[in-house]
PLY file of the C-alpha trace (Angstrom):
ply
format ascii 1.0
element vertex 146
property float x
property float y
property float z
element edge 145
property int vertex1
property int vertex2
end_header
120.51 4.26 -59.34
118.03 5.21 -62.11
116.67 2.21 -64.33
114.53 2.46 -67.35
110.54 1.58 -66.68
107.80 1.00 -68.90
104.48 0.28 -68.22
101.76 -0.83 -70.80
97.99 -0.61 -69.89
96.34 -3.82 -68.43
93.49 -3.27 -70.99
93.71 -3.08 -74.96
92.00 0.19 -76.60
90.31 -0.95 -80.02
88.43 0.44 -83.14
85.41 -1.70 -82.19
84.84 -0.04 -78.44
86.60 3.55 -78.76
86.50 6.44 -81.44
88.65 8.57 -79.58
90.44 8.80 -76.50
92.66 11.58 -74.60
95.53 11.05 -72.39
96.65 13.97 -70.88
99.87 13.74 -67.98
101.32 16.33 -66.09
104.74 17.02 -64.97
105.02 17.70 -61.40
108.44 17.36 -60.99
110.66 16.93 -63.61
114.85 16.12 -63.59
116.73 15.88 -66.62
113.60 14.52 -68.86
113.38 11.05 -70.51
110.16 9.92 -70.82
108.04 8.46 -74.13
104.47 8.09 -73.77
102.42 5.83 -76.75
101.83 2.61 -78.04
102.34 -0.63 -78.13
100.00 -2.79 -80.64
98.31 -5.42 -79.52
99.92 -7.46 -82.16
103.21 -6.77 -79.96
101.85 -6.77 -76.73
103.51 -7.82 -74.07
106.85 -6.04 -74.93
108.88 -3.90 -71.68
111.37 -2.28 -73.76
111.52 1.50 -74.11
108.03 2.18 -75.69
108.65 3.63 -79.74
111.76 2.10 -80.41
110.37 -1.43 -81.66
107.70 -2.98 -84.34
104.60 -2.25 -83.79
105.31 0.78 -81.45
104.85 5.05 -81.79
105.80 7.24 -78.93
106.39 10.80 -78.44
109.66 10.97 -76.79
111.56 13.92 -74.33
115.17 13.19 -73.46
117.43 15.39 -72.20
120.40 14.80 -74.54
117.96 15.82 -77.45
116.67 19.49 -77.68
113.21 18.88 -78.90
110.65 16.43 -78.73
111.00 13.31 -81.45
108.38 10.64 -82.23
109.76 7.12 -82.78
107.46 4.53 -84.98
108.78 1.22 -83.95
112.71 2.32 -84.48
115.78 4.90 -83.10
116.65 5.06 -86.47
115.20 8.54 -88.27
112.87 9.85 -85.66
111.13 12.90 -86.80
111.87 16.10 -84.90
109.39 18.62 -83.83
111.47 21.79 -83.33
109.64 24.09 -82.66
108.94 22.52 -79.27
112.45 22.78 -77.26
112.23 20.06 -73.81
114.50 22.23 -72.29
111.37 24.41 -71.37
109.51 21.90 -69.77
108.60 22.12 -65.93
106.38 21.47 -63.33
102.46 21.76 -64.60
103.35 21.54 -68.21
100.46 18.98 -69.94
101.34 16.43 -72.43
98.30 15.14 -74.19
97.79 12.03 -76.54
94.90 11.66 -78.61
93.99 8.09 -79.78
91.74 8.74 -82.71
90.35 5.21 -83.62
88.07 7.07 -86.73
90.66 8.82 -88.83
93.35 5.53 -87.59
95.95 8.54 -85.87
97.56 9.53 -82.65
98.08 13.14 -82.08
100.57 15.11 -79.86
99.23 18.62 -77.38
101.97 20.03 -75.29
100.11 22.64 -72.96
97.28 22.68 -75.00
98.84 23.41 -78.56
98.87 20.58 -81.48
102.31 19.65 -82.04
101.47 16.87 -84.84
100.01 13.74 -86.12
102.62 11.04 -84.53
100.97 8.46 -86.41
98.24 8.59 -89.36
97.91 4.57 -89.64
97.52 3.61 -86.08
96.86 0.22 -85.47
92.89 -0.74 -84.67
94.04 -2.41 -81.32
96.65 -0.95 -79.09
97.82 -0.29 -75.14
99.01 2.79 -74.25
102.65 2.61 -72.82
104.88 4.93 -70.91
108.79 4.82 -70.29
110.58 6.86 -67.84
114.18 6.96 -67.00
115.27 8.87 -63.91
113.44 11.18 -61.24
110.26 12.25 -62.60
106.77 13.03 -60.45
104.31 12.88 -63.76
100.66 12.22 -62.87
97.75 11.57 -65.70
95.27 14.61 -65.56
93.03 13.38 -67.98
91.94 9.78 -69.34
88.59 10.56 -70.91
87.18 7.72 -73.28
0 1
1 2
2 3
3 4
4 5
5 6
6 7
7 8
8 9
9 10
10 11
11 12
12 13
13 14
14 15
15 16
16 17
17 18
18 19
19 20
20 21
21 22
22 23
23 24
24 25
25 26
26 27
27 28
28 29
29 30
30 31
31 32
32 33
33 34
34 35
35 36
36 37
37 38
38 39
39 40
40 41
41 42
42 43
43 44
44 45
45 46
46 47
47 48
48 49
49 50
50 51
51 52
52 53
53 54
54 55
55 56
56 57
57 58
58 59
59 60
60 61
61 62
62 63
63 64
64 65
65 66
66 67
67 68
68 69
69 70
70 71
71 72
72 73
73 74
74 75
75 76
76 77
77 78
78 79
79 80
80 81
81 82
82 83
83 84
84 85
85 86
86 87
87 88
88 89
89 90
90 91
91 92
92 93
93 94
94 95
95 96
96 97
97 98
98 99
99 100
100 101
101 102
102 103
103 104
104 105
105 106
106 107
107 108
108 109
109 110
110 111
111 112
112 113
113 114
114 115
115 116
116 117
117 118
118 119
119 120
120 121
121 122
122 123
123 124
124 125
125 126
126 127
127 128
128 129
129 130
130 131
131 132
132 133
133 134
134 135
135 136
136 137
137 138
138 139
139 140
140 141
141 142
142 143
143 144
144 145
């Protein structure tokens, strides 16, 4: 059986030790997507449910009942939708990139290399990055650069 699973960095990311950082992942193997990668803040932190969906959360989120990626800020309710970026086309070696920009207080979305938007323009100054995934997925981080 397939379970949901989060996981929240050990270590906070702040304002007063980072101006920006990149997380890239790629898929290696990917099986009827649901994954979110973000935030928690560390106002909410510990916190195991499905990262996005609660206060004090943002995520960028692909799941295969949904045709394009959505970011969620802290509820399911109103997500905005980013269609011109269908998940169906996903696969292996496609890079998802997060940018935690602790200057301009955002977190920005690359899908192979191309902006897809600002997911958040008030990001909080303390935070650790989160990913959920739900089902069969091989996705590895490519890129954690500080």
């Amino acid at each position: 059986t397939t379970t949901n699973r989060t996981c929240a960095a050990k270590d906070a990311l702040s304002s007063d030790k980072h101006c920006l950082v990149q997380w890239e992942l790629t898929v290696k193997q990917v099986n009827s997507p649901c994954v979110a990668i973000g935030y928690v803040a560390s106002t909410h932190y510990p916190d195991d449910g499905w990262v996005g969906l609660r206060s004090g959360q943002c995520s960028i989120s692909l799941e295969k009942p949904n045709k394009y990626f959505k970011c969620f800020k802290g509820s399911y309710e109103s997500p905005h939708i980013y269609d011109a970026f269908p998940i169906w086309l996903v696969k292996s070696n496609d890079k998802l990139q997060i940018n935690f920009d602790f200057v301009q207080k955002k977190m920005d979305f690359f899908y192979n290399g191309t902006f897809v938007g600002v997911l958040d323009d008030a990001m909080p100054e303390s935070i650790y990055p989160a990913i959920s995934i739900h089902g069969d997925h091989v996705i590895e981080c490519t890129k954690w650069s500080i």
